[in-house]
N, C-alpha and C positions, 0 to 999 in steps of 0.2 A: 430247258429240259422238260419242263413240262406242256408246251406245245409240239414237242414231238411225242410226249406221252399221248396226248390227249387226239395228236392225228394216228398214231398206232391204233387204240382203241376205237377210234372211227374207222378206217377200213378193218378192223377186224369186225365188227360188227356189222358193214357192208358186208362181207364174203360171208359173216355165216347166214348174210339172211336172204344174198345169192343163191347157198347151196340149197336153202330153204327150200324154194321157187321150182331146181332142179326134177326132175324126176328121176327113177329109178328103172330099175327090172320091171317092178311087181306095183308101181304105182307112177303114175301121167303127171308131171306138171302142168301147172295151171293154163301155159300154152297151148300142152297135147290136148286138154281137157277141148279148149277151143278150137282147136283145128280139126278134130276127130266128129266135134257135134257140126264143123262146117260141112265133111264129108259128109255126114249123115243126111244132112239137108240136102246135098247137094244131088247123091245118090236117088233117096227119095222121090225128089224134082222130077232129073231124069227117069224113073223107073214109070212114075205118073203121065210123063210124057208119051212115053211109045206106047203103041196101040195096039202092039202083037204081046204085053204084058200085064196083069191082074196087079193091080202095086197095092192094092189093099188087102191082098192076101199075101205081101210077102213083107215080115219085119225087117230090120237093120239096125245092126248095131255096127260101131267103129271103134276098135281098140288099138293107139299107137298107129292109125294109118293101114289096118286090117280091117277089113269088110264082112261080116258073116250077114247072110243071107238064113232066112231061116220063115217058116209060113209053109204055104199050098202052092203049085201049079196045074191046071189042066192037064200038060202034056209037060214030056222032059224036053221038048223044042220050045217053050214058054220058060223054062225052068231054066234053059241054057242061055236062052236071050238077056235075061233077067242078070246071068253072072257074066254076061259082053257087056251091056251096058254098065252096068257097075264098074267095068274095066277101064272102061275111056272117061270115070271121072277122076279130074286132076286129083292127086292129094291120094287116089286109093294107092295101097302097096300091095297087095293083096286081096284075093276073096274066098273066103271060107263057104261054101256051098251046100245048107243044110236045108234043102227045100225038099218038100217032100211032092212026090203026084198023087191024085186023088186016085 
C-alpha cells in the first residue's frame, strides 16, 4: 500500500509541476518565452539583411508567435517591405504593423 502511495504522490507532483511549465492566456511558458526571442532574432537577421530596409530604425518585439513592428521608415514602401519580410519568417503567426513614416 504504501508504494502505490508513494507512486500516487510522485505523479501528482509531476503533473503539477507539468502544469507549472504551461502557459496561459495572459502569460508564455518557458517554451513560448524561447521560441518568441527565436523569432525575434530571426526577424531581426532578415530585416538587417535586405537593403531596401533601415532595420535599426525599426524595433521588434514577439508575443506568442506575433510580430509588432514598431520604429521609423523613410517611405510606407520601406514600411511595407519591412512587414513582407517579417512574413516569410518561420515561427511568425502574425504582424502587428506600427511603423511610423517620417
Amino acid at each position: 500500500m504504501k508504494n502505490v502511495l508513494r507512486k500516487f504522490f510522485v505523479v501528482t507532483v509531476m503533473l503539477f509541476g507539468l502544469a507549472a511549465c504551461a502557459g496561459t492566456s495572459n502569460q508564455k511558458s518557458a517554451g513560448e518565452v524561447i521560441d518568441d526571442a527565436a523569432i525575434t532574432t530571426k526577424v531581426k537577421s532578415a530585416l538587417i539583411q535586405d537593403k531596401d530596409v533601415s532595420a535599426m530604425r525599426i524595433q521588434v518585439e514577439t508575443y506568442k508567435g506575433v510580430v509588432q513592428l514598431s520604429g521609423f521608415a523613410n517611405t510606407r514602401e520601406e514600411a511595407d517591405k519591412a512587414v513582407d519580410v517579417t512574413r516569410r519568417v518561420a515561427g511568425v503567426k502574425s504582424v502587428k504593423n506600427d511603423i511610423r513614416i517620417k
